[in-house]
C-alpha positions as CSV (number, residue, x, y, z in Angstrom):
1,X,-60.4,-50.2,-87.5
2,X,-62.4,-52.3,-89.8
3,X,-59.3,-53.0,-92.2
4,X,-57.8,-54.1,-88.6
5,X,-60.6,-56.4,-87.8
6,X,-61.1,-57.8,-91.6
7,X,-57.1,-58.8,-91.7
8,X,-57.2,-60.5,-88.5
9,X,-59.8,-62.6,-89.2
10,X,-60.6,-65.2,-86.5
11,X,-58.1,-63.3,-84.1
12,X,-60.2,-59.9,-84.2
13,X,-60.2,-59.6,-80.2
14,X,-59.6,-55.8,-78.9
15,X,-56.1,-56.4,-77.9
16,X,-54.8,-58.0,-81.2
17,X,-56.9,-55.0,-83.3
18,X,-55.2,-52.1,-81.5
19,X,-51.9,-54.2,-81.7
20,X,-52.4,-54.3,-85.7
21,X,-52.7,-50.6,-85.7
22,X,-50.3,-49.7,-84.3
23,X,-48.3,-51.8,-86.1
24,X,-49.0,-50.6,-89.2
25,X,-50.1,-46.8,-88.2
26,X,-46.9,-46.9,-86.4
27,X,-48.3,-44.5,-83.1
28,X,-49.6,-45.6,-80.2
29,X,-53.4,-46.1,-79.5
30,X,-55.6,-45.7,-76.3
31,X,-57.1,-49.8,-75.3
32,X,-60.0,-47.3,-74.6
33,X,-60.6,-45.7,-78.4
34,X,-60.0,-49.5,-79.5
35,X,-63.5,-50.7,-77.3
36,X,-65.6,-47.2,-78.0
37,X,-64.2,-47.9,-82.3
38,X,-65.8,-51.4,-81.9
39,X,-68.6,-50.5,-79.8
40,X,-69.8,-47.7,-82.0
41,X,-69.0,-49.5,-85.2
42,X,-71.1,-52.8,-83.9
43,X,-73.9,-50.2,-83.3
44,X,-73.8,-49.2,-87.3
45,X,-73.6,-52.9,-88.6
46,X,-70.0,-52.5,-89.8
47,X,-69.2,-55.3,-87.1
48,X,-70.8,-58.2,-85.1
49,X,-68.9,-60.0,-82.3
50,X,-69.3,-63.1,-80.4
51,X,-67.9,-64.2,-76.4
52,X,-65.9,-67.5,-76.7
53,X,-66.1,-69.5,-73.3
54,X,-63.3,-68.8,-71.3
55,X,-60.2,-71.1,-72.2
56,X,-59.2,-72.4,-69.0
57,X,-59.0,-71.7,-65.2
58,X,-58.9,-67.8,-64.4
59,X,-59.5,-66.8,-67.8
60,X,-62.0,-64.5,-69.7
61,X,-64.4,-64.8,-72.0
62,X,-62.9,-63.3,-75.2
63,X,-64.9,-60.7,-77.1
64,X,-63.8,-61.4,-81.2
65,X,-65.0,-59.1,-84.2
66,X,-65.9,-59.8,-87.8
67,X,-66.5,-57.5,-90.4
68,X,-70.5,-57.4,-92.1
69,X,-71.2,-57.3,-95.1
70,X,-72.7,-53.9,-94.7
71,X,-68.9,-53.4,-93.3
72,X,-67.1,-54.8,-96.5
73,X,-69.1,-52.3,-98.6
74,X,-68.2,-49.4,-96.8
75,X,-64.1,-50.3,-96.4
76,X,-64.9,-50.8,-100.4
77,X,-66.7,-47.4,-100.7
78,X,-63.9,-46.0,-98.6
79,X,-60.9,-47.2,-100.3
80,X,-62.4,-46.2,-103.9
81,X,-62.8,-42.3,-102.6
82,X,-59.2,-42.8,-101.4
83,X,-57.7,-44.2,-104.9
84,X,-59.8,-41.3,-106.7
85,X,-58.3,-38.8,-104.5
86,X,-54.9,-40.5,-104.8
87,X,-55.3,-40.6,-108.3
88,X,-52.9,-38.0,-110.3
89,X,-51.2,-36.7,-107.1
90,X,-48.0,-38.4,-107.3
91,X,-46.7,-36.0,-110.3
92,X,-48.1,-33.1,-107.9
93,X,-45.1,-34.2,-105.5
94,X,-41.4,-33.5,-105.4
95,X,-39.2,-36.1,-105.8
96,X,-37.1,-36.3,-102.3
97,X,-34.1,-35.3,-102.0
């Protein structure tokens, strides 16, 4: 989620963040696991958000993300425990056939 919101930059609203994932995770996601991910990630720091006034007539206020510092250090801490784990594997696996 926070890779998500970090490569989206400016465009980190909940719709565009679950479209990235899936995207790239290729599977489906629930809209609702999307808003509870941000919700609960705002709640730790990894995230703040801001409401943009709504663009025009009978539009919403848009919710956008951005990733904290606090956040950048743990997608940091998190890739570097996934490169260590990585690390050496690839002669552990069979070529495919």
């Amino acid at each position: 989620m926070l890779l998500g919101v970090l490569r989206l930059g400016d465009e980190a609203v909940p719709a565009a963040v679950r479209t990235e994932i899936e995207r790239r995770a290729k599977r489906a996601v629930q809209r609702g696991a999307i808003y509870v991910t941000l919700d609960r990630l705002e709640a730790k720091g990894l995230l703040t958000s801001r409401v943009s006034d709504a663009d025009g007539a009978g539009s919403r206020p848009r919710r956008s993300y951005k990733v904290t510092s606090r956040g950048l250090h743990a997608l940091r801490r998190a890739l570097g425990e996934v490169e260590r784990m990585r690390a050496g594997i690839k002669s552990l696996l069979p070529e495919p056939e």
